[in-house]
C-alpha positions in Angstrom: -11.8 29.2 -14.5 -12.4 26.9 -11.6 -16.1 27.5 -9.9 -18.3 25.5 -7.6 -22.3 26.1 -7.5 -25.4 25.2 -5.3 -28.5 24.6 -7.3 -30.2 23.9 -3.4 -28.7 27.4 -2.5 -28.7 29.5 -5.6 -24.8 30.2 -5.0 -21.5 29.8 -7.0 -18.1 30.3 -5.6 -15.2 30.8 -7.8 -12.2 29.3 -6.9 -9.8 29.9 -9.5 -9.3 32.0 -12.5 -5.9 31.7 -14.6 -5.1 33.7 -17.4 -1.6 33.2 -19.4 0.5 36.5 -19.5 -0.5 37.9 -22.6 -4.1 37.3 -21.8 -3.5 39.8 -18.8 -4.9 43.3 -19.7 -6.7 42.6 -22.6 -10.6 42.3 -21.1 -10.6 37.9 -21.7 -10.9 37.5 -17.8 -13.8 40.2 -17.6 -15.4 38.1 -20.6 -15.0 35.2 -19.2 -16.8 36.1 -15.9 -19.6 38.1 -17.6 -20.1 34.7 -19.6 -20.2 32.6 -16.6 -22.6 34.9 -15.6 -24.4 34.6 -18.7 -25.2 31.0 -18.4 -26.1 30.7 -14.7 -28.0 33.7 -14.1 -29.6 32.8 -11.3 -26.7 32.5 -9.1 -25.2 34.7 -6.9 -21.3 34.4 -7.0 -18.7 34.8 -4.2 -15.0 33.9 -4.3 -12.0 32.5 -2.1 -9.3 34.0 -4.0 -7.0 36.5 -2.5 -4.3 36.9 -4.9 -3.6 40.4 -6.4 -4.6 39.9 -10.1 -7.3 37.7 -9.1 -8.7 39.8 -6.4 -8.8 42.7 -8.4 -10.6 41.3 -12.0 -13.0 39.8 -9.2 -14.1 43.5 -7.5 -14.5 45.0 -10.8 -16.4 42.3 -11.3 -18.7 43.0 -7.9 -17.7 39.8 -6.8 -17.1 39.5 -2.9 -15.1 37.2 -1.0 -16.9 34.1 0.2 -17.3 33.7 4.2 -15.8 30.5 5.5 -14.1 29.0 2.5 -17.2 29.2 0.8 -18.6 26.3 1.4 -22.2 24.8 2.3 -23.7 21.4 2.8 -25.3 21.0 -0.9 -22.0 22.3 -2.7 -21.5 20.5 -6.3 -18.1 21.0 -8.3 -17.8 22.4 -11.6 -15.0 23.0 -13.9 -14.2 25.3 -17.0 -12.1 24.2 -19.0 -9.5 27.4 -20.4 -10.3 28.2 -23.9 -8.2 26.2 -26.6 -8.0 22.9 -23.9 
């Protein structure tokens, strides 16, 4: 999982999520946000992602679409590492 937050703004966007093929189905992706989550709770999340599997873990997930790229002046990058990296 690929994610940018904003301590300034109290934001995180999450810009990629990739889960292997039999990982798909199984709940690891709804884990995996509910952990992110977990650790910054504070932050409100948004997403630029617009691919099928993507799009739909993220609405389950009550995570809307970011407006213009999902950026803001303060934005920091962060990355997650996949599991077993």
């Amino acid at each position: 999982m690929t994610f940018r937050t904003c301590d300034e703004c109290a934001e995180g966007v999450v810009t990629d999520v990739v889960l292997d093929e039999p990982f798909r189905d199984c709940g690891l992706g709804t884990r995996a946000l509910s952990h992110l989550r977990s650790q910054h709770p504070d932050v409100t999340w948004r997403t630029t992602l617009d691919k099928r599997l993507t799009r739909d873990l993220l609405r389950r997930m009550r995570i809307p679409k970011a407006a213009g790229g999902g950026n803001c002046s303060h934005l920091r990058s962060a990355v997650v590492a996949p599991a077993g990296s």
